[in-house]
C-alpha positions in Angstrom: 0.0 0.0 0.0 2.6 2.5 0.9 4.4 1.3 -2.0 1.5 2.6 -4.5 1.1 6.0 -2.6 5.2 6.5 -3.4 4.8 5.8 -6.7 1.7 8.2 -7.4 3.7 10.7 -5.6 6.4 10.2 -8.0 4.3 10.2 -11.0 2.6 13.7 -9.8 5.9 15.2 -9.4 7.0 14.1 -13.3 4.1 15.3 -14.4 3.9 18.8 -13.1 8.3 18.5 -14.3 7.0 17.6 -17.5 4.8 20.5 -18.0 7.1 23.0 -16.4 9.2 21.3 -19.3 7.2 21.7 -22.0 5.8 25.0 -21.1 9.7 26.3 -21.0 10.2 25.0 -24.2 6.9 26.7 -25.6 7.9 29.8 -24.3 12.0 29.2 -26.2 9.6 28.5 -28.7 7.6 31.6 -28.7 10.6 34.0 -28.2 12.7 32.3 -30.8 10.0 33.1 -33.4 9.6 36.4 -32.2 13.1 36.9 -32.2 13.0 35.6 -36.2 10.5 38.4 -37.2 12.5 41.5 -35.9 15.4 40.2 -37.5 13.5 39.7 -41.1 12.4 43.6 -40.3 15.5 45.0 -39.2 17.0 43.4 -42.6 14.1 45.4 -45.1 14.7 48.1 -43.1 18.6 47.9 -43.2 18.3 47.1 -47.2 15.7 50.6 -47.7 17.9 52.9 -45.3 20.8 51.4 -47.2 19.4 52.1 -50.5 18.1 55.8 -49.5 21.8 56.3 -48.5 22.6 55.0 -52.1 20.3 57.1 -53.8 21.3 60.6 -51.4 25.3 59.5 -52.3 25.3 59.5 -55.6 22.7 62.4 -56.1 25.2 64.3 -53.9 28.0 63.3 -56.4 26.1 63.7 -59.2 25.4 67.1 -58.5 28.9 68.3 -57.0 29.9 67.1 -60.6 26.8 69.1 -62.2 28.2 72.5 -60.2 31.4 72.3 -61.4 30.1 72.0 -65.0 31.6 68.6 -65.5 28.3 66.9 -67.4 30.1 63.8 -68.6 30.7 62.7 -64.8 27.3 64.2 -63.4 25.3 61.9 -66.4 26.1 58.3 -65.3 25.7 59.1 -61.2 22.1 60.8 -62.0 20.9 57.9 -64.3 22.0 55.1 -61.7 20.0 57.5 -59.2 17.3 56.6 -61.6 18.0 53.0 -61.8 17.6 53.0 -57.9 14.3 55.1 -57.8 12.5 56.2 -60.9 10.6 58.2 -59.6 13.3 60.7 -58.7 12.0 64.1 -60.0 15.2 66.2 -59.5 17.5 63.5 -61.0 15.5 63.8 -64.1 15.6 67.6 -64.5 19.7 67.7 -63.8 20.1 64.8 -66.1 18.3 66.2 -69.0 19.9 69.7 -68.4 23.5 68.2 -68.0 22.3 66.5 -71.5 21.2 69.8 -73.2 24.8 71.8 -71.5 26.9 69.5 -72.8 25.5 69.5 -76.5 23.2 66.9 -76.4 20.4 68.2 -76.7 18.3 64.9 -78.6 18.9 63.2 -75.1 18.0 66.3 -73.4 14.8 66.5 -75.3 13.9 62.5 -74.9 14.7 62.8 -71.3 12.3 65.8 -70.8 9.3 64.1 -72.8 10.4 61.0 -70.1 9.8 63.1 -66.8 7.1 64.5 -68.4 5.3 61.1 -68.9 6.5 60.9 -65.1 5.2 64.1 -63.7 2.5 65.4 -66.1 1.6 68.5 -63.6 5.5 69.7 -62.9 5.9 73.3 -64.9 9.9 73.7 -64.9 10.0 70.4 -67.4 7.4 71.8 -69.8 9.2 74.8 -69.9 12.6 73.2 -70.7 11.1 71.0 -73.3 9.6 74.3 -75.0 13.3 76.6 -75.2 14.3 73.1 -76.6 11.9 73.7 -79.4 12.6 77.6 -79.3 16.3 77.0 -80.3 15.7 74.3 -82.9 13.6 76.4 -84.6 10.0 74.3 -83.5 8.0 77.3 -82.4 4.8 75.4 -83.3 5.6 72.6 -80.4 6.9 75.0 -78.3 3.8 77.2 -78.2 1.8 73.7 -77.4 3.6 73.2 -74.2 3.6 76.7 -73.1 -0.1 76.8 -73.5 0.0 73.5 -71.3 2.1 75.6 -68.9 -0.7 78.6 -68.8 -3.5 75.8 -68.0 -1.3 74.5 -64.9 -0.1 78.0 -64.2 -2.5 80.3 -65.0 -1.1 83.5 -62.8 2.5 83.0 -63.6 3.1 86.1 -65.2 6.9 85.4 -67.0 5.1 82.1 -68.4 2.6 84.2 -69.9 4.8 86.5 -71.5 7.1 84.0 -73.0 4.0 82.3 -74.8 2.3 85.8 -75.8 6.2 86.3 -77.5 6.5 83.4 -79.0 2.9 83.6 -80.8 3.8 87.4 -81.8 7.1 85.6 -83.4 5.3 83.3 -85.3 3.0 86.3 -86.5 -0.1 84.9 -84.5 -0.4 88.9 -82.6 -4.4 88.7 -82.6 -3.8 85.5 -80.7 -1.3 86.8 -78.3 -3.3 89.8 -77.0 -5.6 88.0 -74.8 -2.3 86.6 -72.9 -0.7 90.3 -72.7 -3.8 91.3 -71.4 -3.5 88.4 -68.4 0.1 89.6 -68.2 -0.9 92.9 -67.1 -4.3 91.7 -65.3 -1.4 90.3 -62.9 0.7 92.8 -62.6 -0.6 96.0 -64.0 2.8 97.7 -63.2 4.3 96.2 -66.5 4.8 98.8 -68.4 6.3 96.8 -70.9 3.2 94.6 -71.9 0.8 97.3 -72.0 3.8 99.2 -74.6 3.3 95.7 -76.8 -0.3 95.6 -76.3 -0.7 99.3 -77.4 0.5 98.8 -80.7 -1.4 95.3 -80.8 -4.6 97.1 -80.5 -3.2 99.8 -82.7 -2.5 97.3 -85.3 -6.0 95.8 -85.4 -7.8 98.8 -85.0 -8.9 99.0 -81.2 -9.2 102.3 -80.5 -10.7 101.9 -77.2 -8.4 99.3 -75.8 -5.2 101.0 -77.3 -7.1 104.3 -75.5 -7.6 102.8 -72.1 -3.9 101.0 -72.6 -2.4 104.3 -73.2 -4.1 105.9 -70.3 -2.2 103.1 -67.7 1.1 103.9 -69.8 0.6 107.5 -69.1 -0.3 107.2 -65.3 2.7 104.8 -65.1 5.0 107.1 -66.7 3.9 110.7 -66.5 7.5 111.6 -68.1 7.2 109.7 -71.0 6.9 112.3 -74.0 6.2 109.5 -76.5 3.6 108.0 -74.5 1.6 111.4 -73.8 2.1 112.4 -77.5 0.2 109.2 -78.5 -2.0 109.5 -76.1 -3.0 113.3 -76.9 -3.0 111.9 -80.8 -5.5 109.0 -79.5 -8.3 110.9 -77.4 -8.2 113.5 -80.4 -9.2 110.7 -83.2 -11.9 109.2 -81.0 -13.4 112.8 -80.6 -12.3 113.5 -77.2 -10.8 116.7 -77.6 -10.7 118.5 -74.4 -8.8 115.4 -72.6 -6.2 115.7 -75.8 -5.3 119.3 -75.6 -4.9 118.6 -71.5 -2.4 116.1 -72.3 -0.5 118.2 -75.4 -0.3 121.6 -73.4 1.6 119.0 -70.8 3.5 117.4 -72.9 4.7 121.2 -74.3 6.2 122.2 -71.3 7.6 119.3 -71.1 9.7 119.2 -74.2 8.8 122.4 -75.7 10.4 121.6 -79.2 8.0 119.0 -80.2 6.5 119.9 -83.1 3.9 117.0 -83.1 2.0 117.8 -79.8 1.9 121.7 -81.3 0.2 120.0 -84.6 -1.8 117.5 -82.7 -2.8 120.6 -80.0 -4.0 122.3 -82.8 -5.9 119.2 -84.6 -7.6 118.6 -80.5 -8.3 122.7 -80.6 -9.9 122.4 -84.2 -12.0 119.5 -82.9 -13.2 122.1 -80.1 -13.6 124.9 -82.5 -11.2 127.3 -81.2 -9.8 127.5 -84.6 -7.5 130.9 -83.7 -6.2 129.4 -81.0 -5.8 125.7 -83.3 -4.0 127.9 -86.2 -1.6 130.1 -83.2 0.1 126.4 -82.3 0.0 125.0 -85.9 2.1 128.3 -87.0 4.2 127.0 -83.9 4.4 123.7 -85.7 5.3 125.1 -89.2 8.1 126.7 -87.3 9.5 124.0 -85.5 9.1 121.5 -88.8 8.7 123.7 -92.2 8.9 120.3 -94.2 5.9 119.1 -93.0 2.9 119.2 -95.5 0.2 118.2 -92.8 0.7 121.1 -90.8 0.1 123.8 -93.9 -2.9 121.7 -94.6 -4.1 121.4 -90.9 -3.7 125.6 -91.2 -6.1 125.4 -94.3 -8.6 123.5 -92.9 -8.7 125.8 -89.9 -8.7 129.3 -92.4 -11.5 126.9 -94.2 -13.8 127.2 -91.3 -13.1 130.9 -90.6 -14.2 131.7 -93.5 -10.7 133.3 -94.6 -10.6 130.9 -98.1 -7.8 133.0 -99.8 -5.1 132.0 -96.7 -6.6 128.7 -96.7 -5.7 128.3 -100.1 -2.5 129.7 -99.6 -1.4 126.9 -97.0 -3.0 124.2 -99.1 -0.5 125.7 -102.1 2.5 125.5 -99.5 1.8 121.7 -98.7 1.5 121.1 -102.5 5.5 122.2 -103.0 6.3 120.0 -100.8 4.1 117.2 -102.0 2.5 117.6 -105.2 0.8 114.2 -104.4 0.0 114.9 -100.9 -3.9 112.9 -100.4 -4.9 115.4 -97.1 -3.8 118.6 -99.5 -6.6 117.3 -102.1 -9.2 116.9 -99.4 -8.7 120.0 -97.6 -8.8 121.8 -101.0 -12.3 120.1 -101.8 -13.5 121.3 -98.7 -12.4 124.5 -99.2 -14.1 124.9 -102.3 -17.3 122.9 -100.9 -18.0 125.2 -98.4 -17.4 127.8 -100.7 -20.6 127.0 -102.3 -22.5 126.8 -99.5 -22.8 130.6 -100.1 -24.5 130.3 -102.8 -27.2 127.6 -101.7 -30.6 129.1 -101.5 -32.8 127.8 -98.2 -34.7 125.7 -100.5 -31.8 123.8 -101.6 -31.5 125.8 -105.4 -27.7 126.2 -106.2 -26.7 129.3 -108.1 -24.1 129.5 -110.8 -21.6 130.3 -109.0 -22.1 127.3 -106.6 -22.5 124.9 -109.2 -19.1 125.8 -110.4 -17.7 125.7 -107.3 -19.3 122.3 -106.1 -17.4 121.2 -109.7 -14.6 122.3 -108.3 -14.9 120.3 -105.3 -15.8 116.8 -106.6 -12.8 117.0 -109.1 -10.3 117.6 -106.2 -12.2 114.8 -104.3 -12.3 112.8 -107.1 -8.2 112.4 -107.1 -7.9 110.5 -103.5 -11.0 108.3 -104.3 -8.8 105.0 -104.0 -6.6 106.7 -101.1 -6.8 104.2 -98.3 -6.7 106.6 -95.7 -9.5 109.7 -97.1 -10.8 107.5 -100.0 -14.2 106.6 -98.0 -14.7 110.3 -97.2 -13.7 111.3 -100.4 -16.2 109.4 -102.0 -19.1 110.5 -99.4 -18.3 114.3 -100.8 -18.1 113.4 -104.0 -21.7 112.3 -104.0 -23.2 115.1 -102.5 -20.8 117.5 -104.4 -22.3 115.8 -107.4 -26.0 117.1 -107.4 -24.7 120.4 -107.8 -22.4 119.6 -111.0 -23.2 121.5 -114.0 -25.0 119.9 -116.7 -26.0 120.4 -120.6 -29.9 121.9 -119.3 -27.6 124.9 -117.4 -28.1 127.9 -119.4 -24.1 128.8 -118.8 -23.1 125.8 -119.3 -20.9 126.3 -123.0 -19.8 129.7 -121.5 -18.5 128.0 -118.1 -14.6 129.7 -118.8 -16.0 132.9 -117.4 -16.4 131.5 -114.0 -12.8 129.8 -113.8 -11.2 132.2 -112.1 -13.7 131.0 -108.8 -11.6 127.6 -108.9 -8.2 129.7 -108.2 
């Protein structure tokens, strides 16, 4: 009996040995495979750390060699930084410039069109890719990615500019002023792109825009004589006189030898009907520049609508020896002679002799400049309603007309 109680004594004490045992050798277990799966992390981690060192030591050489200009040693040490991350959007711009510095500037291209493909959205490449184009002569591609610059970058002002350039280059102007005109919606201090967009406008006729343009210019740069002279010349051709002789009289103290503001004050001073005072600074014109035919016939007209037709005959005789062929000289001359006539139109619209020669007179000096690109339209205009008052055959004087030549002096 006491022999079976020694044994189950035994045989509990091996047991509970046996499970402290096995439950050691689970827990070696356990912390051996724990042990294994921080070592297999450490190792990634090593390898990435070890290839970000990698990748930041040759960048670092590649671009010590870049600095110092030395292309063909920079090339190989960015491309490997590619090889170890493609992605790497620095290591493609310095590649492809260290390409285009050394001559190459195929690879540079194919390079750029590659980060492109990479980075679609990044602005520096498109603009590499397109003074790639510019110097080979490719304007047409180069526009293309400059517009693709102008939808990513809308408010970047110098990108707007070069693409506005480049389309005036190609002799696409009409396209380029909407650009200009963001140009200076950005920074309205350019002076420069209003000074191109004022001759845009000018070119195709928009008085208005070129007007407004020229009014910045002017508040921009109040010292500017050739600015305020075509700005005086602009307000007086869309009928704003007043403001044009404001800006003239300026400009005259100014730079008191200018001969255009005095015959552009005297054109604003016309168009206000001061014509004493127009014809006092045209005769300071004729002074300052006694080779100029407009001014004598810019006296005429003003003589014309004083009533004083012998002196405004005079002038139109002076801008004739100095250009027989002058087109204004012809039209003044018309209108001389027109209003002339006038004197001799009843109220109920019957014409005397005299009148009708006159109004002959008239449409034959009109008749000259009909094709004259610049007073051809009015020309025309007068000649039709100088032409009612032609003498005909049913004119009782008609075969003895010579007698009334001398009114045609």
């Amino acid at each position: 009996m006491r022999k079976q109680q020694v044994n189950f004594i035994l045989y509990g004490i091996g047991t509970i040995f046996l499970i402290g045992i096995l439950s050691c050798a689970s827990t070696q277990m356990e912390y051996k495979t724990e042990e294994v799966e921080i070592s297999e992390a450490d190792t990634l981690e090593a390898k990435k750390a070890e290839m970000e060192f990698e990748i930041k030591k040759k960048f670092s050489t590649a671009y010590e060699y870049y600095k110092m200009k030395n292309y063909p040693d920079a090339i190989p040490h960015f491309k490997r930084v590619l090889e170890l991350k493609p992605d790497h959007r620095d290591a493609y711009g310095f590649l492809a410039d260290s390409y285009c510095s050394q001559g190459d500037t195929t690879q540079g291209e194919k390079t750029y069109q590659e980060a492109i493909s990479r980075f679609p959205d990044y602005v520096p490449f498109y603009m590499a890719l397109g003074y790639i184009y510019e110097e080979k002569g490719e304007n047409g591609e180069a526009i293309s990615l400059y517009e693709k610059v102008h939808e990513l970058s809308p408010q970047k002002e110098n990108n707007i500019l070069r693409l506005a350039n480049l389309l005036v280059t190609e002799g696409r102007e009409e396209e380029a002023i909407p650009f200009y005109e963001k140009a200076v919606e950005i920074n309205p201090e350019n002076s420069a792109a209003q000074a191109i967009l004022e001759k845009l406008y000018a070119q195709f006729g928009q008085r208005e825009e070129r007007l407004k343009t020229l009014e910045r210019l002017h508040q921009l740069k109040p010292q500017d004589t050739e600015i305020a002279l075509k700005l005086g010349k602009a307000y007086a051709e869309v009928g704003k006189y007043a403001q044009a002789a404001e800006v003239l009289k300026e400009l005259i103290k100014l730079e008191p030898q200018n001969f255009k503001a005095y015959s552009y004050l005297g054109v604003a001073l016309h168009g206000l009907k001061r014509y004493r005072e127009a014809i006092r600074f045209e005769k300071e014109a004729a002074k300052l520049n006694p080779k100029e035919p407009k001014i004598y016939c810019d006296l005429a007209s003003a003589y014309n609508m004083l009533g004083n037709y012998a002196q405004a005959k005079t002038y139109v005789r002076k801008a004739r020896r100095i250009n027989s062929h002058n087109p204004y000289s012809f039209y003044v001359m018309g209108e001389i002679y027109e209003k002339q006539a006038q004197a001799y139109l009843s109220p109920k619209g019957k014409m005397k002799i005299e009148g009708k020669v006159l109004s002959h007179c008239a449409y034959r000096e009109f008749q000259k400049i009909k094709t004259d690109p610049q007073w051809g339209s009015d020309a025309r205009n007068k000649m039709e309603y100088n032409f009612q008052f032609i003498p005909t055959s049913q004119d009782s004087f008609f075969y003895d007309i010579s007698k009334y030549k001398d009114l045609c002096k």
